[in-house]
N, C-alpha and C positions, 0 to 999 in steps of 0.2 A: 504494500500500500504506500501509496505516494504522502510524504509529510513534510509540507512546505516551512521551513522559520524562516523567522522575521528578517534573516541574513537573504535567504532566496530572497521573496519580497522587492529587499532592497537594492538588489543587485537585477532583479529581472527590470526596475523603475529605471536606475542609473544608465543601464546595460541594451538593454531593447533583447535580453535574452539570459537565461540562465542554466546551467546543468544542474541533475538530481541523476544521483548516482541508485543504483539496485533498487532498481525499475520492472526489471523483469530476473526472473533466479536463472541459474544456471539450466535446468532443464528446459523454460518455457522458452528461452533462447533455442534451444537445439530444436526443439519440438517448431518453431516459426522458422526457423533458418532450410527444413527438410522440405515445406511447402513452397519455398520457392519455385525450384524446380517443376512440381505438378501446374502451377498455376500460369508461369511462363510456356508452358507445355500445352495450355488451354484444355489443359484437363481439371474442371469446376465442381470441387466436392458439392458443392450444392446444386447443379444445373442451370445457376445462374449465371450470364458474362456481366463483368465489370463493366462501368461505365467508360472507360479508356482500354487499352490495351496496347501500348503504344512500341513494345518486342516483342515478337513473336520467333521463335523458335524456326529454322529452314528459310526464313523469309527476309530477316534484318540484316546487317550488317554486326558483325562481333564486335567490333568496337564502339559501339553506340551506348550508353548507358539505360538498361531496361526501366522500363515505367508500367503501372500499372494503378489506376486510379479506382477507387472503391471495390480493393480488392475484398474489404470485408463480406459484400452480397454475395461472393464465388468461394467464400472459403471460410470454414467456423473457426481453425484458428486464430485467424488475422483478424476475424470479427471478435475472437474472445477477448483480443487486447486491444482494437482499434474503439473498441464499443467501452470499457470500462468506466465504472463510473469515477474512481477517483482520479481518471485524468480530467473527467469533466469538471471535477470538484477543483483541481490546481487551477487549473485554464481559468477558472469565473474569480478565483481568489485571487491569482496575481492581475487580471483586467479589473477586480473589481466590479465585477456582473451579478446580478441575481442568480445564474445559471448560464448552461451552456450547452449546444448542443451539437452532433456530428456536422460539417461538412463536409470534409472529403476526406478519404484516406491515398497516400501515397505509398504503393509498393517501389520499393527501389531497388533493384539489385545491381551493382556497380563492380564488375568480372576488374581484372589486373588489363591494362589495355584502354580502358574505355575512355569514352571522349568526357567533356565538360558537360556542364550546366547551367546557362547562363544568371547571372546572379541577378535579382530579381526581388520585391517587393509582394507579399502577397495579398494585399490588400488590393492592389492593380486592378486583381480580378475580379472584385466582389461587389461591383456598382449593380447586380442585382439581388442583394438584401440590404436590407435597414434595421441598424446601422449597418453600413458597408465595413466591418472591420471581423477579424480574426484575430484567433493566436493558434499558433502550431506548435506539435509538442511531437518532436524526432526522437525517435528510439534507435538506436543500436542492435543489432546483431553480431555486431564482429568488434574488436577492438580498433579504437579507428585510429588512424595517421596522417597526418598534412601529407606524405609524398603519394597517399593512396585515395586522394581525392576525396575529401572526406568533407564534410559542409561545413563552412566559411560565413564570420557575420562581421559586419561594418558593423562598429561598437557604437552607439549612440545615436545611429540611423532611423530610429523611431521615432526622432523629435522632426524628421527633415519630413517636407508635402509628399503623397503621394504619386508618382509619375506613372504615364502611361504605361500600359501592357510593353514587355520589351519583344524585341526584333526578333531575337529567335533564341527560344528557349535549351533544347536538343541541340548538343555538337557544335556550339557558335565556333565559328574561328578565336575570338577574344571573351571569355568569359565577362569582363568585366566592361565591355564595350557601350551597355546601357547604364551603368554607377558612374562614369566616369563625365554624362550631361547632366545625373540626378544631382550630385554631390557642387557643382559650378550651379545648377538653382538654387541650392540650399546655402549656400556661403560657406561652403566647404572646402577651402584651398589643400588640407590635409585631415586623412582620415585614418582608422585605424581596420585593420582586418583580419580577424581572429580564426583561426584555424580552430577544428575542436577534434581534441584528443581525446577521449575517454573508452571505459574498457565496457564489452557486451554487455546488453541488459543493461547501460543509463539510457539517460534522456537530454533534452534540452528542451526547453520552452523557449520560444520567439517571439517576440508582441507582429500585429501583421503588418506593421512598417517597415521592420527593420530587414535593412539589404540583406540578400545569402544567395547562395551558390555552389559550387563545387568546378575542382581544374580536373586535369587527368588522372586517372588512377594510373602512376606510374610507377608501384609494387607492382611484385612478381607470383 
């Protein structure tokens, strides 16, 4: 169970993002890291397809980084964690909401090889609800590492406006290619950009302004 102090709190405020460590145990990692495969395979423990589906197995390109959007409806694993109520309980406590409820889940699986992702605001998207605003909360399966592409946040980025949908999310040549007109709006001459390290089964919480992304996964 997720237990937020007044240090998270204060750091998710400062921050536009914060980690919380054993998130998931040791087994429910292993047990979510085996469905990968099945669901990139489009084989749907439930009969349902996801809302996206954006690798497919025989069809993509291997260096792409796989996606998979509301894999929760295709699969009871991913729904047993994606659905949980005390992530919904963190999410409302550090925005400071009444409650909170699913939008989307993101499947990600990011092989040694793959390309970027371009870095991006997620609030961009969300001009149809009201309030238009999010918070996302990324879990880990694997121990992550800056040289393994691992997701990236501009520190303080959740005070800057919101900027358009960027140019191209999958594979950009420049990851950074749409931060670099948001941050000259904001009166940003220098910024900071945080790499996140941590080991399987954490998390991170993101407010839905704050920049992120990910470069190449260039582990082996």
């Amino acid at each position: 169970m997720i237990s937020l102090t007044q240090d998270h709190i204060e750091r998710f405020s400062r921050d536009g993002f914060v980690t919380v460590t054993n998130v998931l145990d040791e087994a429910t990692v292993e047990t979510a890291r085996s469905r990968f495969e099945p669901l990139f395979s489009g084989k749907f423990q439930t009969g349902l397809y996801p809302d996206e589906w954006n690798w497919r197995l025989g069809r993509d390109r291997d260096d792409l980084t796989r996606q998979i959007c509301n894999g929760w409806k295709s699969d009871l694993v991913i729904a047993s964690i994606v659905l949980r109520a005390d992530i919904g309980r963190a999410a409302a406590k550090l925005r400071g909401w009444p409650g909170a409820r699913i939008g989307q889940d993101n499947v990600i699986w990011k092989p040694p090889g793959t390309k970027p992702l371009g870095f991006h605001q997620d609030d961009s998207y969300n001009n149809w609800i009201m309030p238009a605003e999010m918070l996302t909360c990324w879990i880990t399966l694997d121990d992550t590492k800056a040289h393994q592409g691992t997701i990236e946040y501009v520190r303080g980025s959740h005070r800057w406006p919101v900027a358009p949908p960027i140019k191209q999310f999958h594979a950009p040549d420049d990851p950074l290619s749409d931060l670099y007109p948001a941050a000259k709006a904001a009166g940003m001459e220098k910024y900071e950009i945080v790499p996140i390290e941590i080991p399987a089964g954490a998390a991170v919480f993101h407010h839905g302004r704050t920049w992120h992304g990910s470069r190449d996964n260039k582990g082996d």
